[in-house]
N, C-alpha and C positions, 0 to 999 in steps of 0.2 A: 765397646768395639767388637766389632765378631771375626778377629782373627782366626784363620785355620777351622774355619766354616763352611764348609762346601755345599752347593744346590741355593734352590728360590722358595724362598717361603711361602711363597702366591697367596698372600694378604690372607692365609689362615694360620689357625693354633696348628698342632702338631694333628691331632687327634683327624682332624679334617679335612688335612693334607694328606694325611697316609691313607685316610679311604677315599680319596679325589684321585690321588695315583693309583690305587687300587682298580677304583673301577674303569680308569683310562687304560690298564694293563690290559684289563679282563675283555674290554672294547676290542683292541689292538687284537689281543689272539684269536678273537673271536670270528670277527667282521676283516680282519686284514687290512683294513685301511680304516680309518678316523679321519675324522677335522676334529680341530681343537687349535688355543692357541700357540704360539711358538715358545711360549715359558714352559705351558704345559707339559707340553712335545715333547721339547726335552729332558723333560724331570722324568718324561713318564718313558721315554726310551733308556732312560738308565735301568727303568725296574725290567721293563720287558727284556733289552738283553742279557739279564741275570737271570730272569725268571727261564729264558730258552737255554740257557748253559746250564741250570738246574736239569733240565728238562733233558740233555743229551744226558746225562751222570744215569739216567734208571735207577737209582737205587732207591732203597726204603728211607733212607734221611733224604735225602734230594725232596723225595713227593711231601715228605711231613715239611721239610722248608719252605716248598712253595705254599701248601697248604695254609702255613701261618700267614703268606703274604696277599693268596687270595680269597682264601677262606669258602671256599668254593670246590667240593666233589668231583662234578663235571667239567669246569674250569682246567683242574689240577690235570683229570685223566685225558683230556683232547689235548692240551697241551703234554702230556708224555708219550698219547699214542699217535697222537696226529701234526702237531706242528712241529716238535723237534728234531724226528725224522727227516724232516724235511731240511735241515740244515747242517747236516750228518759231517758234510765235507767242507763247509765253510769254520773258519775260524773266530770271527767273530764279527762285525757290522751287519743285524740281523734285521735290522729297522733302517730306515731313510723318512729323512723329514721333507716335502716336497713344498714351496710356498703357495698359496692359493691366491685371497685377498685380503682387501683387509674389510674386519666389519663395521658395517654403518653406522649402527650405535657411538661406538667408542673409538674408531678408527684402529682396532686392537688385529697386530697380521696372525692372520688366519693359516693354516698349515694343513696337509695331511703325512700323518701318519702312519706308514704304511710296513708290512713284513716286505723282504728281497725278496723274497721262498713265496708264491702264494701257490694253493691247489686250485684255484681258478682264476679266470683273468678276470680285469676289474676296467668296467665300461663304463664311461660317463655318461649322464641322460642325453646329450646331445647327440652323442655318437650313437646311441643306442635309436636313438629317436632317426637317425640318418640313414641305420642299416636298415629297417623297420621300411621306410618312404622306398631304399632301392631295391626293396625283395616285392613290395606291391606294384614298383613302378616295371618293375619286368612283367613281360607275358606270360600270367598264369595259364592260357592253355598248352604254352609249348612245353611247361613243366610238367602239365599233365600228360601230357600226350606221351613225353619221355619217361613215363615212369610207367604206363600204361604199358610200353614196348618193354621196360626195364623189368615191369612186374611188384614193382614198388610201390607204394604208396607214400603223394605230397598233403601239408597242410599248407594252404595259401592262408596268407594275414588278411584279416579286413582293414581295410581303410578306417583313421581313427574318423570317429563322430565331429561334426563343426560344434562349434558352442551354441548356433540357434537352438540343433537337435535338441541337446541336453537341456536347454532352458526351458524346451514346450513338454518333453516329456516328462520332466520331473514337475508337480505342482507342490507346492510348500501350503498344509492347512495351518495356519496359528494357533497355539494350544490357548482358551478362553485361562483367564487370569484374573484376579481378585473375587471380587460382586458375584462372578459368571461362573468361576470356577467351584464356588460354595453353592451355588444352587444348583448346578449339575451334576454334583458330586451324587453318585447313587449311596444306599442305603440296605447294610445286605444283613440278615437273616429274616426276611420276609416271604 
């Protein structure tokens, strides 16, 4: 029985799960947002808000702690120069788990993972894909012409490509195989 056992062993050894949370950590501080699933999530928001309270401490044991946990130079130093600045005045809930779906495969819910604190804002493809349509769907001359008066200069977006474009201009040759490939093959210090 595994009384007074705390966390999810996520169907690995020990060995397998500490560097699966590992590299979910190292994701998280990195990227600011992950997908992963919801065991994960949460196993892996326990290390990250430890690893960011490390991370407020600056001291020389602090860096060599996280050090052990992510094993990782650049890892260690972006998180004590650059992410836990950022959480200077909070106290602690450094992470949010937000639901997503669930996946096809296995029907297993899907999650993101994400910092409260980020240095930049985090776009979906859809939305991105939506700003992108209402910056070309405006009249690029009057941007120019405003800028021309302003003394500025605009970039206008192209229009993405339809999928015909892409299908006639790219042509696929097949690389010869077996039989074809042996007698083509050249023959070098000649």
């Amino acid at each position: 029985m595994r009384h007074q056992i705390a966390g999810n062993r996520l169907s690995r050894n020990r060995s397998l799960r500490r560097a699966t949370l590992r590299d979910l950590a190292k994701a998280a501080l990195i990227e600011q947002r992950i997908c992963t699933t919801r065991a994960k999530a949460k196993q892996a928001r326990r290390l990250v808000e430890k690893l960011i309270t490390l991370g407020k401490k600056d001291t020389l044991a602090a860096r060599r702690r996280a050090f052990a946990i992510l094993c990782d130079h650049a890892s260690v130093s972006s998180l004590f120069k650059e992410t836990a600045p950022r959480f200077k005045n909070r106290l602690g809930g450094y992470t949010r788990i937000i639901p997503f779906i669930k996946r096809l495969g296995d029907n297993a819910d899907m999650v993101f993972l994400e910092l409260t604190e980020k240095d930049r804002a985090m776009i979906s493809g859809q939305k991105l894909k939506k700003e992108i349509k209402d910056t070309v769907q405006t009249k690029p001359e009057d941007a120019q012409t405003k800028a021309v008066e302003e003394g500025t200069k605009t970039v206008v977006a192209k229009p993405e490509h339809s999928k015909a474009d892409v299908k006639t201009s790219i042509k696929v040759v097949p690389k010869p195989t077996g039989l074809k490939k042996l007698f083509q093959r050249k023959v070098g210090g000649e």
